[in-house]
NUNUMI-778671 format. One record per residue (C-alpha): x, y, z. Coordinates in steps of 0.25 Angstrom, whole numbers, padded with zeros to 4 digits, always signed. Example, Ala and Ser with C-alpha at 12.3 -4.5 7.8 and 13.67 -1.06 7.14 Angstrom:
! NUNUMI-778671
+0049-0018+0031/+0055-0004+0029/
! end
This chain:
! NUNUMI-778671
-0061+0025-0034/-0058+0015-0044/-0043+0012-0048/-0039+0009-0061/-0029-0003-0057/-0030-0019-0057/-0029-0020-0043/-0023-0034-0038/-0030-0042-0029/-0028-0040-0015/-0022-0053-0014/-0009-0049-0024/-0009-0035-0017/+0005-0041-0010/+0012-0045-0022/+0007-0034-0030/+0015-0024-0023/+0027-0021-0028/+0039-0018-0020/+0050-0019-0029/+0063-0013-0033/+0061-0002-0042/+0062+0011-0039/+0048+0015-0048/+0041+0004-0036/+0031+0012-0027/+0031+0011-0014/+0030+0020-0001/+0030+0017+0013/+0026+0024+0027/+0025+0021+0041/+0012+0011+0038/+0012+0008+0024/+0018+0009+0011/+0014+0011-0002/+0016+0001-0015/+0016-0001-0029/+0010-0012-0036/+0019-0021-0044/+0007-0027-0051/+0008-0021-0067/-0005-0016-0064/-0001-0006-0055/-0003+0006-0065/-0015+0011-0071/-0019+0017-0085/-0014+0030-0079/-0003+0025-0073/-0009+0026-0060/-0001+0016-0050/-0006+0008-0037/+0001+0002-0024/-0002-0003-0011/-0002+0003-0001/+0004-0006+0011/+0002-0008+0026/+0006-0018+0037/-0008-0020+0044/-0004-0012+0060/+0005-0020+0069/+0010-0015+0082/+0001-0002+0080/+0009+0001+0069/+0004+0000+0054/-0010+0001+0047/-0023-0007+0049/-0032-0013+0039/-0043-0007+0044/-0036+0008+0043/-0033+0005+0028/-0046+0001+0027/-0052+0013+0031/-0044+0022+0023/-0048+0014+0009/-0064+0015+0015/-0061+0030+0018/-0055+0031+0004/-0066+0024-0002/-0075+0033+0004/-0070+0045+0001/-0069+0042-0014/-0084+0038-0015/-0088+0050-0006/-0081+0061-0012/-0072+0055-0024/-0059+0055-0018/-0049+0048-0025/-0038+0040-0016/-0026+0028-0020/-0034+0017-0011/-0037+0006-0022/-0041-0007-0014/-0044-0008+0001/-0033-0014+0010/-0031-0028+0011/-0025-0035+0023/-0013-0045+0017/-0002-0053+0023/+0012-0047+0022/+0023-0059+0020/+0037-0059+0025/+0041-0056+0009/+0031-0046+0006/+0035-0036+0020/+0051-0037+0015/+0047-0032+0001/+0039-0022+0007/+0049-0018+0018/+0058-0016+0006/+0052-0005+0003/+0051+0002+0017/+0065+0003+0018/+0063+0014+0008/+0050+0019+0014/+0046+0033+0009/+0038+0038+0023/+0033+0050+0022/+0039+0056+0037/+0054+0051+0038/+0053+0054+0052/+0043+0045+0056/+0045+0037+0069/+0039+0024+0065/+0048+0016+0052/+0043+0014+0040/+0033+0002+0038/+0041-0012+0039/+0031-0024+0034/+0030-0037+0041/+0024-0050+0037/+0017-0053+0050/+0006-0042+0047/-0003-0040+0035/-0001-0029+0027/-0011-0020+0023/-0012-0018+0008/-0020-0009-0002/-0019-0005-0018/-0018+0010-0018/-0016+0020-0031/+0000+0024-0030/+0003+0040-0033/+0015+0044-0039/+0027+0044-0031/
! end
C-alpha cells in the first residue's frame, strides 16, 4: 500500500507533530498511545486524505508498548496487504526516538483531555515522561 503523502524523515517526526491549541487539532489518547496530527502543511492529500502519528512511550514498569510489538503489527500489516490486498493506516514502520522534558509537557497537554475509549478503565490515561523513548509511527488519520 503506497500513501500519497510527503512523509517527513523520521528524524523531524517529533516536531512534526502537532499539538496545538485549536480545536480542528487531531489527537486521541488511550491507555498506551495516542493518536496525532501532523502540523507539517503536507499533512493533507489530493483528496483531502490526512495523516498523524501514532504515539507510544516504549514499556516501563510493565506498563506501555514495545518496539518490537509495534513492529510486528506494521510486518503483520504489511503482510496482509501483499497477501490478500487489505488496506490499513500504517504509513512507515515505528521508530524508536527520544522524548525530551519539553516535548512530554506538550504531549501531556493533551492527555488531560484524553478521549479513551472505556471511562472505567482502572489504569489512567497515558502520562509521558522524558526518561524513556517514545515509540513513533506515521499513520493515515480517519475522520473524527
Amino acid at each position: 500500500q503506497r500513501s500519497s503523502f510527503p512523509l517527513p524523515h523520521p528524524s523531524t517526526w517529533l516536531e512534526d507533530i502537532n499539538v496545538g491549541e485549536d480545536d480542528d487539532d487531531y489527537y486521541s489518547c488511550g491507555r498506551h498511545k495516542c493518536v496525532f496530527g501532523a502540523a507539517s502543511q503536507t499533512s493533507y492529500d489530493n483528496n483531502n486524505n490526512r495523516y498523524g502519528y501514532l504515539v507510544a512511550q516504549q514499556a516501563r514498569k510493565g506498563r506501555g508498548m514495545e518496539l518490537e510489538e509495534a513492529q510486528r503489527g506494521w510486518n503483520k500489516a504489511q503482510e496482509l496487504s501483499k497477501t490478500f490486498s487489505i488496506r490499513h493506516l500504517l504509513m512507515a514502520e515505528p521508530q524508536l526516538l527520544n522524548c525530551t522534558r519539553e516535548l512530554a509537557a506538550r504531549l501531556n497537554h493533551h492527555g488531560r483531555n484524553h478521549n479513551s475509549s472505556s471511562s472505567s478503565s482502572i489504569q489512567p490515561p497515558i502520562r509521558f515522561t522524558e526518561s524513556t523513548p517514545l515509540i513513533v509511527q506515521p499513520i493515515q488519520l480517519v475522520p473524527k
